[in-house]
C-alpha positions in Angstrom: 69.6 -67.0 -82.4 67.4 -64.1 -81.7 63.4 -64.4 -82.9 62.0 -61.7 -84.9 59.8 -59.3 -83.7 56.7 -58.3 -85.9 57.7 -54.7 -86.4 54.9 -53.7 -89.0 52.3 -54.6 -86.7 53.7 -53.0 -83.4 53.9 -49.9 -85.2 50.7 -49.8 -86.4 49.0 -51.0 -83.0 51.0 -48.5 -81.5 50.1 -45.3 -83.4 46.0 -46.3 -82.7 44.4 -44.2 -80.0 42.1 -46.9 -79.4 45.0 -49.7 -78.8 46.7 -47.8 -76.6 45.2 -49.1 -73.4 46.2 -52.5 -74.8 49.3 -51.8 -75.9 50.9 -52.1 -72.5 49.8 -55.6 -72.0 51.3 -56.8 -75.6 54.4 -55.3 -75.3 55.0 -56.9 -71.8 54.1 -60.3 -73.2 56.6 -59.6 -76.0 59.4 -58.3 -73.6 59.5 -61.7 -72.2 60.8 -63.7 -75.3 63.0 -60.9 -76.6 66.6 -60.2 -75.4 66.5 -57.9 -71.8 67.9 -54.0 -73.4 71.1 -52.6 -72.0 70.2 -50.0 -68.4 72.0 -47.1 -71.0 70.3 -47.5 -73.9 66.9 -47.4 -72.0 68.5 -44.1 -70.6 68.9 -42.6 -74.2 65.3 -43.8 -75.8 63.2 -42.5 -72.8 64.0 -38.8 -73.5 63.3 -40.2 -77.3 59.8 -40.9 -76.5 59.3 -38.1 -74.3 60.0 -35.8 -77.6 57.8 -38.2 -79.6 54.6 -38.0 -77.0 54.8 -34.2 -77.3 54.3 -34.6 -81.0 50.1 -35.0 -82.2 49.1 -38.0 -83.0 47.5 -39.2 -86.1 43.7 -39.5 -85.8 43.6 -43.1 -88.1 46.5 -45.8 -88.3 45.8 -45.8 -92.0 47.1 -42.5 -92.4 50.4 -43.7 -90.3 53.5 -43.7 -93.4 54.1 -47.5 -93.4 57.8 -48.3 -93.2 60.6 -50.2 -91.3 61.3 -49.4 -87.5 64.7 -50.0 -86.1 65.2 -51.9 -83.0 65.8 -48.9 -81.0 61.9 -47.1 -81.6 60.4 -50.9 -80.5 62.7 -50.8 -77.2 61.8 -47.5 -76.4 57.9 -48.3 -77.1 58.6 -51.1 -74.2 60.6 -49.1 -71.9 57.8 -46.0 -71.7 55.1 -48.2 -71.4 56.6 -50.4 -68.9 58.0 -47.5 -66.7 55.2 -44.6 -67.5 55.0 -42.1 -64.3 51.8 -41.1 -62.8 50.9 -37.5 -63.3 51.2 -36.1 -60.5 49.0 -32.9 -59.0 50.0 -29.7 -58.1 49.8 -29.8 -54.1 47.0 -27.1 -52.7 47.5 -24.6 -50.2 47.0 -25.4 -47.0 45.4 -23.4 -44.2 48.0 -22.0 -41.5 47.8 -23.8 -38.4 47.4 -21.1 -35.4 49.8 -21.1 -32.9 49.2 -22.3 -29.4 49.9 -19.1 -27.8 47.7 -16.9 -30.1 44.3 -15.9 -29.5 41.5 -16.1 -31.9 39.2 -12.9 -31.7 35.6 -13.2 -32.2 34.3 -11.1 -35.0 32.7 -7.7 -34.1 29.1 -8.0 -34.2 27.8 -4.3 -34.8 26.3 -3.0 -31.3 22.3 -2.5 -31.4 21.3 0.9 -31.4 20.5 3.5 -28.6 18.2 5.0 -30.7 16.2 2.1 -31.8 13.5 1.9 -28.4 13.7 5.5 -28.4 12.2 5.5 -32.0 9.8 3.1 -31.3 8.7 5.0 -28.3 8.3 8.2 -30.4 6.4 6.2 -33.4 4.2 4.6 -30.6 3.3 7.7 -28.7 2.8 9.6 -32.3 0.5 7.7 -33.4 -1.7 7.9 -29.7 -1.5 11.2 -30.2 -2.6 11.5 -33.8 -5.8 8.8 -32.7 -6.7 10.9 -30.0 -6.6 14.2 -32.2 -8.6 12.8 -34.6 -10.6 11.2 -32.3 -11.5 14.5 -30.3 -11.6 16.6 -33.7 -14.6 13.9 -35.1 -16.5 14.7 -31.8 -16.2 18.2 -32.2 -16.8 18.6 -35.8 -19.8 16.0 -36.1 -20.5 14.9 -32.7 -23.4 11.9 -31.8 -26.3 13.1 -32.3 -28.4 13.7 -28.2 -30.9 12.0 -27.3 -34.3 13.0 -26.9 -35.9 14.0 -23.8 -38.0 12.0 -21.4 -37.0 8.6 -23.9 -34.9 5.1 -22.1 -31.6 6.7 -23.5 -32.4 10.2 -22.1 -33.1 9.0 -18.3 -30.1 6.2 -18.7 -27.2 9.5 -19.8 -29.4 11.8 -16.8 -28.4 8.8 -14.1 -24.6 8.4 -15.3 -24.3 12.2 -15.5 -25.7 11.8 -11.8 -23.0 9.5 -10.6 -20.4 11.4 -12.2 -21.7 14.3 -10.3 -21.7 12.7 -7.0 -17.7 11.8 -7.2 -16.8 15.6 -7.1 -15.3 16.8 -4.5 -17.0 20.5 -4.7 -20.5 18.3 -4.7 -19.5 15.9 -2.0 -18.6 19.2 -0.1 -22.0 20.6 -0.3 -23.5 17.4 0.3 -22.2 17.3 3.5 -23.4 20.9 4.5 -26.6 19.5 3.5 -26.5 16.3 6.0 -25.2 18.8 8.7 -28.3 21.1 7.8 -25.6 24.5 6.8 -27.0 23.7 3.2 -30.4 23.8 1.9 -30.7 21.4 -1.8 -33.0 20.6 -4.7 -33.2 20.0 -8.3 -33.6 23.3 -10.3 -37.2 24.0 -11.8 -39.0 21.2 -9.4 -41.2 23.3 -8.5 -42.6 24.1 -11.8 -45.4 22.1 -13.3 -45.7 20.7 -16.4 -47.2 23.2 -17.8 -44.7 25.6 -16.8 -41.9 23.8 -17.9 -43.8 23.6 -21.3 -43.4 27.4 -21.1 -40.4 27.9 -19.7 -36.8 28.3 -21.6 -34.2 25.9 -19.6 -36.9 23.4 -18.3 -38.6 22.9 -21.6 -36.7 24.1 -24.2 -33.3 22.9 -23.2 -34.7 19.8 -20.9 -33.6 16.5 -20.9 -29.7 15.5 -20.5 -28.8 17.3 -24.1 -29.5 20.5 -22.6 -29.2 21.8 -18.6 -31.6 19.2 -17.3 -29.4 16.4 -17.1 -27.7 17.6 -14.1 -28.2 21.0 -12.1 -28.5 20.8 -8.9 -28.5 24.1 -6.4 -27.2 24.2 -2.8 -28.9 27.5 -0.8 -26.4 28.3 2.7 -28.9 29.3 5.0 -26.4 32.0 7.0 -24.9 33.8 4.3 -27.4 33.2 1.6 -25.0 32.4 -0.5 -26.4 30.2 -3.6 -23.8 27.8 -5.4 -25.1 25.4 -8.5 -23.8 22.5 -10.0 -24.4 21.9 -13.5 -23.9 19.8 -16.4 -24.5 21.5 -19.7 -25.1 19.4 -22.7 -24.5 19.5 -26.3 -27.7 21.4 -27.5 -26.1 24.4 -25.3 -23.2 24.5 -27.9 -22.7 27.5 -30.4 -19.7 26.4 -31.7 -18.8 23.0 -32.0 -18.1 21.6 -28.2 -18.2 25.6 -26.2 -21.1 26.5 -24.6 -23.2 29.6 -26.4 -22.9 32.7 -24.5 -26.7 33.6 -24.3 -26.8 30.3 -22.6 -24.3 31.3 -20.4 -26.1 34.2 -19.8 -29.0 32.5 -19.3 -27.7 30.2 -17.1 -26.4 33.4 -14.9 -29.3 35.3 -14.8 -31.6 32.3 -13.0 -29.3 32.0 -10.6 -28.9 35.6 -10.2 -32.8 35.5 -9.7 -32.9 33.0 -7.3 -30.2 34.5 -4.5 -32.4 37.3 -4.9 -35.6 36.2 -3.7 -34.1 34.0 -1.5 -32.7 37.4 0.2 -34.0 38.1 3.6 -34.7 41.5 2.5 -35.5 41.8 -0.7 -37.1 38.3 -1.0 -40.4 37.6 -2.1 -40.6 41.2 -3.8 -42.7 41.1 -7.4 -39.2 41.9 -10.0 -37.5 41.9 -12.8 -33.7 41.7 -14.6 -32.6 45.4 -14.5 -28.9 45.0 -15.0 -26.9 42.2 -16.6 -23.3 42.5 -17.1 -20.9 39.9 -18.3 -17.0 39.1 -18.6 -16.1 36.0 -20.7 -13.2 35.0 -19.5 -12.1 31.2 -20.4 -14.0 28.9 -23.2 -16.9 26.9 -21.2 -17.1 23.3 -22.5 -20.4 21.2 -23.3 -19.3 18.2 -21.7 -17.9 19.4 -18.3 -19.6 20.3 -14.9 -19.3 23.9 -13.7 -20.1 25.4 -10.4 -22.2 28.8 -10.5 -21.8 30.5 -7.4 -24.6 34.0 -6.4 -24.4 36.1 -3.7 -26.3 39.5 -2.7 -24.0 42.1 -2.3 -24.1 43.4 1.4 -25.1 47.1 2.6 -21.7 47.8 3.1 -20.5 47.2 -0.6 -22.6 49.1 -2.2 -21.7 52.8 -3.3 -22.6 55.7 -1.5 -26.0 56.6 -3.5 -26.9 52.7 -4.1 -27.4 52.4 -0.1 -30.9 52.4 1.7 -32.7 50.9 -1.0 -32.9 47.8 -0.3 -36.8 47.7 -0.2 -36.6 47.8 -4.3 -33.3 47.5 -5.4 -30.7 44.4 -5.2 -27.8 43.8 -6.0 -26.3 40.6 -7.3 -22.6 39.3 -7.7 -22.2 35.4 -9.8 -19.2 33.6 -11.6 -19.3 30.2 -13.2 -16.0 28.4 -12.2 -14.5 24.7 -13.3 -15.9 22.4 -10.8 -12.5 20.4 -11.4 -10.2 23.0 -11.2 -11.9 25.8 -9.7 -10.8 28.3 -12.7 -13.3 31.5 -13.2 -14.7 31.2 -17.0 -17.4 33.6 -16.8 -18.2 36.6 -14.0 -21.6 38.7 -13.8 -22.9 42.0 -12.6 -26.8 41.9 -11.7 -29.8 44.3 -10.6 -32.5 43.3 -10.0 -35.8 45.6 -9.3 -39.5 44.9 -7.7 -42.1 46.3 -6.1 -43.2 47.0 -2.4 -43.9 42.8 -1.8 -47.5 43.0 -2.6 -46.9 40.4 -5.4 -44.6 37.3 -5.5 -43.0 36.9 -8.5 -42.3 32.8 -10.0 -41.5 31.6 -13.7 -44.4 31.4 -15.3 -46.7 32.6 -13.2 -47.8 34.3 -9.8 -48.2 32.4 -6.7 -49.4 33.1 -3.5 -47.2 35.6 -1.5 -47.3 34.0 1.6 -46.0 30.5 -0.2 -43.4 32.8 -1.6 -42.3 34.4 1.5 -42.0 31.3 3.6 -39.4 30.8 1.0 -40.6 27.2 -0.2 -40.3 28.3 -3.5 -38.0 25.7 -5.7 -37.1 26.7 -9.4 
């Protein structure tokens, strides 16, 4: 005789969400004591309760219609939850495997650029350029102010302007005439006194290393009577900002001019004066360079037809102021100079005695 089986209460465990985990477990202990369902009938009720697991489910049991179950719904109930699948995943794509014989290339890594050091290069050497420019513009346009003469700063800028000077070659030249006694040397204007120099345009006026007397140096040859000057000229020389004013150029020219001519063997010592002064500006002098002036008197022989013979009152005088770097002529000069019969020697400043002058001990 076969048991009954509680159908009202299966059902209504079965339809509850919350029995469903539980559900499983009953209906196993339930399959024991019931009669073992036919392999073909378990066939046809598993595609029944597929169908009825695609159907919604009630939210509540109590809304579940109450009502007998046939013997086929309960066996079904067992079979699912007895044989229920695993879901099973879709499967994801693998990577290819690479083959054994094919290479893997790198990827391409962009090459650096050949114009990335040149660029740098230009930005670097720009900007050098630019602080230089500005650099040299500020000096120009608003340069340090000079110092004053005969003060600590004024002798320490005379004695680096000194050992500048003494590095050039045109200066380690005449030097060396000097040493081998071709040369005579001194300082322009030593042998002017104080009160002199008080008086006197490039000793007192421009002295000190902001004007001409922080270097100038003269070189006499004793054959030829050639006279060649080294000289610094400083920055209260300037007319426009950095160039060297022409009357001080001209200035410059015409004591040099002045002293080849009393230190002429013929006309030397002769009471005189500037007759002639003619000048040809041909480069832009610079306030912070040294510049040779080289004077010579103009021999018998080179002087025109009518000019010749008068040598007793007349001389004639040749100078040019070159680079003392370079050697480029910035300024040339024409000069005449005219004196008396000798009775009077002629100085800066004053009159000394002619035999002093003659002897040619005269220094300025």
């Amino acid at each position: 005789m076969v048991p009954r089986i509680p159908y009202r209460q299966l059902v209504r465990v079965a339809s509850s969400p919350w029995a469903a985990p539980t559900l499983s477990t009953r209906l196993v202990a339930t399959s024991r004591t019931t009669t073992p369902i036919p392999f073909a009938q378990s066939l046809s009720t598993s595609s029944i309760v597929r169908q009825e697991l695609k159907q919604p489910q009630h939210p509540h049991p109590s809304e579940q219609p109450a009502g007998p179950l046939s013997s086929t719904t309960t066996t079904t109930t067992t079979t699912t939850a007895a044989t229920t699948e695993p879901v099973s995943h879709p499967p994801t794509p693998s990577q290819p495997e690479p083959q054994p014989n094919q290479q893997q290339t790198p990827n391409p890594q962009k090459p650096p650029s050949r114009w990335r050091l040149p660029s740098i290069l230009l930005a670097i050497g720009c900007t050098i350029l630019g602080l230089s420019a500005g650099t040299s513009a500020r000096l120009l346009l608003s340069p340090p102010t000079p110092p004053e003469p005969h003060t600590e700063e004024d002798a320490y800028t005379t004695r680096v302007l000194h050992d500048q000077a003494a590095k050039l070659p045109v200066v380690q030249l005449l030097t060396a005439g000097v040493a081998a006694g071709e040369y005579e040397s001194w300082d322009a204007y030593e042998s002017l006194s104080p009160e002199q120099r008080a008086q006197h345009i490039s000793a007192g006026a421009l002295a000190g290393s902001r004007g001409v007397g922080g270097y100038q140096k003269v070189f006499w040859n004793k054959a030829t009577g050639e006279l060649v000057s080294v000289i610094f000229f400083g920055p209260a020389t300037t007319g426009w900002p950095g160039v060297v004013h022409g009357g001080c150029l001209a200035t410059i020219l015409d004591e040099s001019c002045g002293r080849a001519a009393f230190k002429d063997k013929e006309w030397g010592g002769r009471a005189g004066m500037t007759a002639k002064l003619g000048l040809e500006y041909k480069k832009v002098t610079m306030a912070n360079g040294f510049y040779v002036v080289r004077v010579r008197v103009k021999r018998e022989e080179e002087l025109p037809e009518e000019e010749r013979g008068k040598r007793h009152y007349k001389c004639w005088v040749v100078a040019q102021v070159e680079d003392a770097v370079t050697g480029a002529v910035n300024v040339t000069a024409d000069a005449l100079f005219v004196g008396g019969k000798g009775k009077k020697a002629m100085v800066l400043g004053g009159v000394l005695g002619g035999e002093k002058a003659k002897a040619g001990h005269m220094r300025f």
